[in-house]
C-alpha positions as CSV (number, residue, x, y, z in Angstrom):
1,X,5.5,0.6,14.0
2,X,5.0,-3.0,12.5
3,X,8.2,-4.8,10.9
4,X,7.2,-6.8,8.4
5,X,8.3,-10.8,8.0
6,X,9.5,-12.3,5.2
7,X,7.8,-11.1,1.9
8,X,5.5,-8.9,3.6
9,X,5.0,-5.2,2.9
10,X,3.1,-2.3,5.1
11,X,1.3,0.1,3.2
12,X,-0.5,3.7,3.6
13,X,-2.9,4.2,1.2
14,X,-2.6,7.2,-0.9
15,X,-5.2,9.8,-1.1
16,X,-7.0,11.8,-3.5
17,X,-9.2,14.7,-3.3
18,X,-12.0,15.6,-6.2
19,X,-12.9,18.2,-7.5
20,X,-16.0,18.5,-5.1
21,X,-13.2,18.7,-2.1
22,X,-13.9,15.0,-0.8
23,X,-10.9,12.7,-0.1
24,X,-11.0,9.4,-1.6
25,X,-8.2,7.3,-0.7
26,X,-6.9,5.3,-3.4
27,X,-7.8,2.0,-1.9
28,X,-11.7,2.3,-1.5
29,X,-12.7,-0.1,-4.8
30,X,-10.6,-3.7,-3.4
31,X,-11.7,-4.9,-7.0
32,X,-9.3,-2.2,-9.0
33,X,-5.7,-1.4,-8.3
34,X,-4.5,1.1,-6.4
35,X,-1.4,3.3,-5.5
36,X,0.2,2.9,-2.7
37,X,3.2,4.0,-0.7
38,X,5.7,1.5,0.7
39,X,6.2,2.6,4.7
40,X,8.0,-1.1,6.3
41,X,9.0,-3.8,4.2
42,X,9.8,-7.6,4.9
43,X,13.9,-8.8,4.7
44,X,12.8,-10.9,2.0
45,X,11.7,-8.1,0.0
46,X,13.5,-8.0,-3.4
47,X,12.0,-5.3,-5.7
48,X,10.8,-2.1,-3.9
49,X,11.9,-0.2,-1.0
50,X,10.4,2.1,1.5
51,X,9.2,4.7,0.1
52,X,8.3,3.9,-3.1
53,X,4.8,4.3,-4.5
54,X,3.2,0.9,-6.1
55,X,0.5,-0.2,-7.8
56,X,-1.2,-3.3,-6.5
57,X,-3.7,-5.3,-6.6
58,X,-6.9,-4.4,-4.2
59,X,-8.2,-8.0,-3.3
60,X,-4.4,-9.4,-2.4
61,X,-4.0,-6.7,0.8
62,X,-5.7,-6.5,3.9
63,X,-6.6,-3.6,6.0
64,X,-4.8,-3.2,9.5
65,X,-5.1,0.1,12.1
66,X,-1.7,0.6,13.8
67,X,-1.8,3.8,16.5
68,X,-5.4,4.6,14.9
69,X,-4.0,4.8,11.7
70,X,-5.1,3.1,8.4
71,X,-2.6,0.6,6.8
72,X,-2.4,-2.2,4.5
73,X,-0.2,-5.1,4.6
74,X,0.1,-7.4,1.8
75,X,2.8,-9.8,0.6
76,X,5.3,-8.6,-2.6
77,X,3.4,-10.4,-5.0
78,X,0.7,-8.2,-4.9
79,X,2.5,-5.4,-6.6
80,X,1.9,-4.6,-10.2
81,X,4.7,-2.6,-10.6
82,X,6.8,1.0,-9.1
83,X,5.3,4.3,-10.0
84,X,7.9,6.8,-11.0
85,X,8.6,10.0,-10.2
């Protein structure tokens, strides 16, 4: 698995399924937010923890494949703010 540097975060994408049965992961429109889970994050890292799900911003993360896996990595400031439970 990646360790992140510094501010940096690794993300899985969360996914949905619609009502037709298709899975739509939360992160196919870059242009609109979407939730997230926090799976590694930087020593830097001040607000969220692994584990948490996140709001963030689309454009500010990039895609990355780790053990043909989908992931996103993307620095702190890209989060809007910590989902709830």
């Amino acid at each position: 698995m990646l360790q992140p540097l510094s501010n940096n975060l690794l993300l899985e994408p969360v996914v949905k399924e619609n009502a037709s049965g298709i899975i739509i992961p939360e992160t196919a429109n870059k242009e609109r937010p979407a939730i997230v889970k926090v799976v590694a994050i930087g020593p830097k890292v001040m607000n969220v923890k692994i584990g948490d799900k996140v709001l963030i911003k689309g454009y500010m993360v990039d895609p990355i494949a780790i053990e043909n896996k989908e992931y996103l990595v993307g620095q702190e400031e890209a989060v809007i703010g910590i989902i709830n439970k």
